[in-house]
Structure formats: C-alpha cells, structure tokens
N, C-alpha and C positions, 0 to 999 in steps of 0.2 A: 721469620728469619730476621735475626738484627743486621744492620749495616753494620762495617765496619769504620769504625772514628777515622777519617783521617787528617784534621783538624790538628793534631800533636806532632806531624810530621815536619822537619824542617824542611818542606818544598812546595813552593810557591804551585806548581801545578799538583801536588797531592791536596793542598788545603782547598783552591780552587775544586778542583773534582769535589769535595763532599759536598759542596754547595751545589756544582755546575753536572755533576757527571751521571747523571742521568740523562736518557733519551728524553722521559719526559718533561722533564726540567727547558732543557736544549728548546724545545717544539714552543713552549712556552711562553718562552722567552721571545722565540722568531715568532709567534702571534702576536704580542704585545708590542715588537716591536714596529710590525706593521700594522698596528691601530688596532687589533683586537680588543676589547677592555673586557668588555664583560664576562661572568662565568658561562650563561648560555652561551654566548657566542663562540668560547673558546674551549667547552665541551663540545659543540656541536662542530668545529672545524677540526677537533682531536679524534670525537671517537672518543676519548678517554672516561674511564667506568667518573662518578662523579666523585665517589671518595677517595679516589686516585687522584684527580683533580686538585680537589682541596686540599689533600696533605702538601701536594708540590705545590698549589700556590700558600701554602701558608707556611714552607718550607723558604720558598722567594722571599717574604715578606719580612720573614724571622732572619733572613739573610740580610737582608737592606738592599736587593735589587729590586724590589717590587714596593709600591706605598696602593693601601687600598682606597679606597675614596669612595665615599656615599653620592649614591645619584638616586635614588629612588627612598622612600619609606612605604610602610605599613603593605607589606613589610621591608622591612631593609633591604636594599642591593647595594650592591657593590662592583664599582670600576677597578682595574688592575694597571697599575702605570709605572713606567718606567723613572728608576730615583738615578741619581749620580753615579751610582753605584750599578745598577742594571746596565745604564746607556753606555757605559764604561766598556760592556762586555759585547755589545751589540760589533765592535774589529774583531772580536772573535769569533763571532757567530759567520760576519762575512767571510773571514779568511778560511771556516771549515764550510763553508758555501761552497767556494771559490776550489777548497781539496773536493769534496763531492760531484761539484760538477765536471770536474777532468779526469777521476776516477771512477763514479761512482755512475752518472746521469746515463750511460748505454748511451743508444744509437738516435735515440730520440731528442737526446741535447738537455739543456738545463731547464727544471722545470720552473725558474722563475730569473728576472733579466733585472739585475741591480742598474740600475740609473741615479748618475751623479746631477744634482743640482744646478751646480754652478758652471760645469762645461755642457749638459743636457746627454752625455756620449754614457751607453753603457758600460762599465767598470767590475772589475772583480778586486778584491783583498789582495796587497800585497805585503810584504814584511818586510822594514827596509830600518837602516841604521839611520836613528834619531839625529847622527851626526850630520854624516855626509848625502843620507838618501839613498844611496847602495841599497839595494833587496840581499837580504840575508838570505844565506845557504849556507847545511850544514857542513862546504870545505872551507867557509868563508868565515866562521866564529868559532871562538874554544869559550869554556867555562871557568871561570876563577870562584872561590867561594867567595861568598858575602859575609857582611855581620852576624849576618842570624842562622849561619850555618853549624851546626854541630849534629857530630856522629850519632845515630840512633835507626830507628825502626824505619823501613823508608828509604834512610840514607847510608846507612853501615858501610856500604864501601864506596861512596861515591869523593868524601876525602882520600881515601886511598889513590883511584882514578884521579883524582885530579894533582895528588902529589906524585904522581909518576910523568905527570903532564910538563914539557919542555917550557910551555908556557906559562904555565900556572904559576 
C-alpha cells in the first residue's frame, strides 16, 4: 500500500504529518529523545519488526531529525541522534505527552513524569503566546492566511472559512 504525499499540501501540520505521522515514527523519536541511540536498543524498547524499524529510522534521517553516527566497526553500527531539526519537535512530542496523560493514561496515572531542570519541579507542555505568555485556546486564537497559503488539495475550503472569518 503506498502512503499518501502530503508534502504538496499548503499546511504546516499536513507537511509535518508525512514526516512526523506515524506512531512509529512518534515512539522513535520519544526513544531518542530520552537517550536511546542505538538500533538494538531501540528495537528491543519498540517491539518494532526490524525492517519496520529501519524504514522509519531512515525515513527520520532522510527527514533531517535524526543524524546517524558511527560508534562501532567491523561491522558497522550506528547511533541515532537528535539534529536541530528532531530537538525542535521534542515541545511536541511533550505537549501530546501532556494530551495523553489527561486523556489517555486511565486510572493508573502517567506512565512517565517530565522533570524540568532548572526549577527540579515535575512539568507538563503547555502552548502559550510567544508574545504575552498566555496559554492558547481554541476561544482565544482565529487563523489568518499566511504567505504560503493557496487553495488546493488539503486546503480547498479553508480560504473560503477564513474569508467568511470577521477576523480574518
């Protein structure tokens, strides 16, 4: 079965997705992020078949969130690490932490406890306005189109919506 492209779409979370929208991509990523590197290690904390594995980590890589890194020869191994680009995605990975554990986690609670650094105090993801600091909600923002907006697959009526918009 082929994926569908959606890389040609004008929107920021459909192009995201081709890259990011897979579960096991997602798992991946939250291994790597918590120090996983290598493929045994992170076949063996997945589960995941290994040629499943290696398509998504060479799907990461071909993506620019992942850089691989030789730590072993003869034969070759490879470490999995976080670029510019990966560590970028790691507030989103917390923020769908952050939805899972208040929707998702039952009665047993979250199965893993983010701790910040600099204050030592457990923390979850929040989403707030780069201006003021306000947490965003969706009565608290409307959508304007951007530069790189144009009508198509994806988006067909989302110019329509947002020209009907008081706002907009």
């Amino acid at each position: 079965m082929t994926r569908t492209d959606f890389t040609g779409i004008a929107c920021s979370i459909a192009r995201s997705a081709a890259i990011v929208g897979d579960p096991w991509v997602l798992l991946i990523m939250r291994d790597v992020a918590l120090g996983l590197h290598r493929f045994d290690d992170l076949q063996r904390d997945l589960g995941a078949a290994t040629n499943v594995l290696s398509q998504r980590l060479e799907r990461l890589v071909e993506g620019g969130l992942l850089r691989r890194e030789r730590y072993a020869q003869r034969p070759d191994r490879y470490g999995y690490h976080l670029t510019e680009k990966g560590s970028d995605l790691v507030p989103v990975l917390l923020a769908l932490t952050a939805w899972g554990d208040r929707w998702e986690a039952g009665e047993e609670g979250p199965p893993l406890i983010v701790r910040h650094h600099t204050c030592g105090h457990a923390t979850q993801a929040t989403v707030t306005c780069h201006s003021c600091g306000e947490k965003l909600t969706p009565d608290q923002i409307t959508y304007h189109p951007g530069p790189g907006a144009h009508p198509g697959r994806g988006t067909a009526l989302i110019g329509t919506v947002l020209a009907g918009h008081p706002d907009a």
